[in-house]
N, C-alpha and C positions, 0 to 999 in steps of 0.2 A: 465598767468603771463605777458604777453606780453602787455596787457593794464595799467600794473604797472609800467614797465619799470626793474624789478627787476629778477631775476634766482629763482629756485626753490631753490636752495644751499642760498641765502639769506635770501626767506621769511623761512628754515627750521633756520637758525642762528636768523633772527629775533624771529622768536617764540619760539627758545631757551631761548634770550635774557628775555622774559617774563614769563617763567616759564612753558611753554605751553600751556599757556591759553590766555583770552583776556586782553587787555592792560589796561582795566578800571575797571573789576567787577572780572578778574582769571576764568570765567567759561570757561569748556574745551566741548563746544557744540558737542555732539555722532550724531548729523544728520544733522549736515550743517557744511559747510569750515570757515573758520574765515574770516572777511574783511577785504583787505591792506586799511589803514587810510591815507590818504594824504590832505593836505591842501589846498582845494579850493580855495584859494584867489591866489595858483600860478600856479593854473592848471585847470578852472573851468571843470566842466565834471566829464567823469569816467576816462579818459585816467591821468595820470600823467608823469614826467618828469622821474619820480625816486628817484630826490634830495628832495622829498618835503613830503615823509613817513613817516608818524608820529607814526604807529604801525602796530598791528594786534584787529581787535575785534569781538566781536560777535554781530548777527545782532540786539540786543535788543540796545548795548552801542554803536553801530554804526548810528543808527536809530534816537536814543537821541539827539546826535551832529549838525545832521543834522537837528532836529525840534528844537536845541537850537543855531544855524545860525551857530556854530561853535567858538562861544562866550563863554571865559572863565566868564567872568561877568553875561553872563546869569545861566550858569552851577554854579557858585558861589550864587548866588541869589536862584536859585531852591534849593542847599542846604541850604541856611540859611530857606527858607522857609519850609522843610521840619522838618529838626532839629526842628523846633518851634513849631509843632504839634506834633513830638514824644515825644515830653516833654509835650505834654499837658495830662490829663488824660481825661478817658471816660466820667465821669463827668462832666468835667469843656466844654466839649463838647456838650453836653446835654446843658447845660444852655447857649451856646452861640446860637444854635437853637432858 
């Protein structure tokens, strides 16, 4: 906790605050710790200030952030691109092959 800046009595209120799960996707991972989220552009690194905790997550939705620079734009984009092949069917997939 001390590379967070935060108490264990806060990240337990923080992850109250989310239901106890991750801040992105709710999964309550049974064989790893959640990550404190913090916002690199005020703290690059692992270490943070404290003031700049954006959550808690698990390491798949924490993982994402990072290979999406931290960019709501990118993550918005990934979703529209996504949404537009759930919509597509198995067919209409075939023939774009």
């Amino acid at each position: 906790m001390r590379s967070f800046g935060i108490t264990v009595d806060e990240f337990d209120r923080l992850l109250a605050s989310q239901g106890g799960g991750c801040g992105i996707c709710g999964d309550t991972p049974a064989d790893e710790n959640l990550h404190v989220d913090h916002d690199h552009a005020c703290c690059p690194g692992n270490k943070t200030c404290g003031q700049c905790i954006r959550g808690l997550l698990c390491r798949y939705c924490n993982q994402a952030l990072g290979f999406l620079k931290d960019s709501a734009v990118r993550a918005e984009s990934a979703a529209v691109y996504l949404r537009t092949y759930e919509e597509t069917t198995p067919a209409t997939l075939t023939a774009i092959a």
